[in-house]
N, C-alpha and C positions, 0 to 999 in steps of 0.2 A: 636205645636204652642206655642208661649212663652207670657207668663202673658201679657209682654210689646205690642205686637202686636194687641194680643185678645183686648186688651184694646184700641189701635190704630185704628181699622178697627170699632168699636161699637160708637167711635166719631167722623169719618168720615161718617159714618150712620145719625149720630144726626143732623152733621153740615151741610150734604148735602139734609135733607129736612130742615132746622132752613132757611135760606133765601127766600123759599117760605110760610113760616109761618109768619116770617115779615110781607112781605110784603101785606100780605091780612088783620091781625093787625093796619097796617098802616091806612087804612080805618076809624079806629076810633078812633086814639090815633096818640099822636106826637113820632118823635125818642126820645125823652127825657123820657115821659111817661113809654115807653116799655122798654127802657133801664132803667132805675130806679127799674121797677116791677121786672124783670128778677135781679136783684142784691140783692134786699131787700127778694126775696122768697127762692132765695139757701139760702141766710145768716138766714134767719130764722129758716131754716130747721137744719143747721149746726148745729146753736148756740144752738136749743133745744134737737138735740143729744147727744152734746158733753158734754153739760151740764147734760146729763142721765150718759153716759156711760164714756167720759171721762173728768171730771171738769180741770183738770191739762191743758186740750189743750186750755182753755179759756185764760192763764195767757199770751198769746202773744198778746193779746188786749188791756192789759197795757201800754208793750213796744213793740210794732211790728219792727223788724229790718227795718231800714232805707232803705236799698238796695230793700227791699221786699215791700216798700212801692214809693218807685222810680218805679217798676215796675206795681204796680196794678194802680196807675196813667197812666202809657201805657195804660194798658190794658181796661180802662175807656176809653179811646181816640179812642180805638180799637172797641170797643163795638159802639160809637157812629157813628163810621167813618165809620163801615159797614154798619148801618142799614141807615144812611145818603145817601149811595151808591146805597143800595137798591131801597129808594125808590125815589130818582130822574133819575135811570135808569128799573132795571132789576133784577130779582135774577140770570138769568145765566151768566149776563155781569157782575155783584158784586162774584159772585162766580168765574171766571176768574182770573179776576186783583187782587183779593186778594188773587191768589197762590203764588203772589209775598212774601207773606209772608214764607213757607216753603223754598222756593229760598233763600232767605234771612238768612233764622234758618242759614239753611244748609253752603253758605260762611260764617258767623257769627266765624265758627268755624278756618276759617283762621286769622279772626282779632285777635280773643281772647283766642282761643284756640293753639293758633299758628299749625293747619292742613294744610297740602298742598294744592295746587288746582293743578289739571295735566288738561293737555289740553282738555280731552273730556267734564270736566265740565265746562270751559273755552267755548267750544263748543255748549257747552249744554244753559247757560247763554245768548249766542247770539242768539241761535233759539228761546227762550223763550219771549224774547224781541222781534223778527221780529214777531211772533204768534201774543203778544199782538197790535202790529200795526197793524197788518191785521184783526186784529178782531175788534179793531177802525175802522180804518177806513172802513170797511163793514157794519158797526154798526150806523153807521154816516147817510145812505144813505136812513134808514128806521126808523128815530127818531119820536117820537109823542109829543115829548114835550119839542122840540128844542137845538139848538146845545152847545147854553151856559151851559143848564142844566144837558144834558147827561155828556159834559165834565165835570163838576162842582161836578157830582157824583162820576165818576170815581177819580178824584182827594180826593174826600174823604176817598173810597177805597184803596189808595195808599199807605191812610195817618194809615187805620187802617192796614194794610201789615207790614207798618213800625213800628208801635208801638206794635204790637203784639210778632214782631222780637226782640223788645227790653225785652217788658214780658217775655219770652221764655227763653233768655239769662239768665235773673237774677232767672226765676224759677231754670233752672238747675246749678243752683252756690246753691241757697237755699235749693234744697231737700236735697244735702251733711249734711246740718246742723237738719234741722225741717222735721220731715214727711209730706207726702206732702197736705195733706186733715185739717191737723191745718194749715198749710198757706195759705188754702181757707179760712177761717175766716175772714184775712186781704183780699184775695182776692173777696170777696163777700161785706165785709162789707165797709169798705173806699168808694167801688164808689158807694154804695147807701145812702150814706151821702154826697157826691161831688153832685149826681144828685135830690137830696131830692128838694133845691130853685127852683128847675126848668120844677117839675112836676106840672101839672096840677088836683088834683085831682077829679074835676068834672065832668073830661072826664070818669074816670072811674063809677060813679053813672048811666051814660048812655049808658054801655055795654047790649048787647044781652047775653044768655046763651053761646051761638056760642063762641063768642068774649073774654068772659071769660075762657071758655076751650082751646081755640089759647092762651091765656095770659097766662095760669098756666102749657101749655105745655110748654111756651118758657122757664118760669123759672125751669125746673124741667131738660128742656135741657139745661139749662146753668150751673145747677148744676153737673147733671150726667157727662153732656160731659167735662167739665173742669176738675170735677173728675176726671175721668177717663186719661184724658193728663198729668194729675201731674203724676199719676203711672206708665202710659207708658212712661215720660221723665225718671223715676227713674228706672226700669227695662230693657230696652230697648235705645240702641245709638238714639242718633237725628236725623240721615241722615235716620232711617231707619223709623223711624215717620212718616217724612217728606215724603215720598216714598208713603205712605198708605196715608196718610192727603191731599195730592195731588189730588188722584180721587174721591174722593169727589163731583165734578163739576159734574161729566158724570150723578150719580144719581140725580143734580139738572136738568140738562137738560132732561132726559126719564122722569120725572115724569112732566117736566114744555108743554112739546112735548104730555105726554098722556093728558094730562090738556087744553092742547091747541085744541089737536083732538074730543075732545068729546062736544065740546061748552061752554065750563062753563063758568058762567057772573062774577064768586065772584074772578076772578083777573084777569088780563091785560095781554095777551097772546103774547107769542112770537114768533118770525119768523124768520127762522132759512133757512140760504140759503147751497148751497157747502162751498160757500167762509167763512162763517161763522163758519162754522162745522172745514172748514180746520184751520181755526185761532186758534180755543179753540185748536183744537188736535197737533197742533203746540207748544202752549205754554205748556201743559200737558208733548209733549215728550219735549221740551227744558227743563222744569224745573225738570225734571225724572235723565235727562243726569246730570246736576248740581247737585243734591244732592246726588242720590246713588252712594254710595262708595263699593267694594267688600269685603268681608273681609278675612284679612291675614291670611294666611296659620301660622299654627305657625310650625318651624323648629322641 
């Protein structure tokens, strides 16, 4: 197994229980709150490493390249847009809609990378899209907190898919240049400064011990796992990321399904029909078809 992969599969690990960690977080803090903790805790963590072991990776925080701060702006937007998703719907319904993001990596590379698209992913792009409808609209049928609202999540969802698709982009133009773990610096620190006006701090004076351990996981997962995707973009093709970052979803579902079976009051269980099940496995195989590519035989 290849560095890029290993490193692929232990972030789809992270990121596939991080939406049920939100969303029980949510309890006591705003998406703002949480989103700000989780940025200012990897960048703390960064900035006092690097500052040990390597001071020279600091010097990008004077001038961080422009393109690279185009992107961590996405990826602000992306951070907010999910947890936004989460908790005015679901974490398996926010984990869905937001595959739209690897879908996305994945053609990105026809825009910009000038790659082909052949028909099966062509194919693949329209299953993914009828799954997500069907998983709406089955989804619609057993709402607790109304239709504007579910919609109104998922549309945030969408938005961090699409911003995340743009982070993506400009990371892998920037690893060519900067290693990838000095461009967490900018990536960590910028949107804990963007969301700084708009914390709450007094919500955290009123956390439980609980509450706090959820909080200092998320940020240790947003370190880790973001880590770890800069290294896999830089050792490993995108499509084949994309492929792994994908199932992701399935591990939110079995553990939101054991969560659900055993009674527990500390989150909002879900209910999960045929038609439900078929929708998510619909859009998994449609966006599977769209992004994996084979690779060529060399002559």
């Amino acid at each position: 197994m290849s560095r890029g992969i290993f490193y692929a599969i232990i972030t789809a690990v992270l990121w596939g229980v991080l939406a049920i960690a939100l969303k029980v977080s949510l309890s006591d803090l705003t998406p703002a709150d949480i989103t700000w903790f989780r940025f200012v805790t990897a960048f703390i963590v960064l900035l006092v490493y690097y500052r040990i072991r390597k001071p020279a990776y600091l010097r990008i925080l004077q001038r961080p390249p422009l393109l690279m701060v185009a992107g961590t702006l996405c990826l602000a937007v992306n951070y907010y847009g999910f947890i936004k998703g989460v908790q005015l719907t679901s974490p398996t319904v926010a984990q869905i809609f937001i595959q739209l993001g690897p879908v996305l990596l994945a053609l990105s590379g026809v825009l910009f990378f000038r790659e082909k698209i052949n028909p099966r992913q062509v194919a693949g792009l329209v299953i993914a899209f009828a799954g997500l409808a069907l998983f709406y609209y089955q989804h619609t049928h057993a709402l607790t907190g109304g239709f504007r609202q579910y919609t109104g999540g998922i549309i945030w969802v969408i938005a961090a898919a699409i911003t995340w698709t743009i982070y993506s982009v400009t990371l892998k133009i920037m690893v060519l240049k900067y290693p990838p773990m000095q461009l967490n610096l900018v990536i960590f620190g910028l949107p804990a400064l963007v969301y700084f006006p708009f914390v709450h701090l007094s919500h955290f004076a009123t956390l439980s011990p609980a509450g706090w351990a959820i909080l200092f996981f998320l940020g240790a997962n947003t370190l880790v796992a973001y880590g770890l995707l800069a290294l896999a973009i830089q050792y490993t093709e995108a499509n084949k990321i994309s492929v792994i970052l994908i199932l992701n979803p399935i591990l939110t579902f079995v553990i939101m399904a054991v969560i659900s079976h055993t009674g527990a009051r500390w989150i909002t269980h879900e209910h999960y029909t045929i038609t439900t099940l078929a929708g998510a496995l619909t859009v998994l195989f449609g966006a599977m078809l769209t992004i994996f590519r084979p690779m060529r035989r060399s002559p």
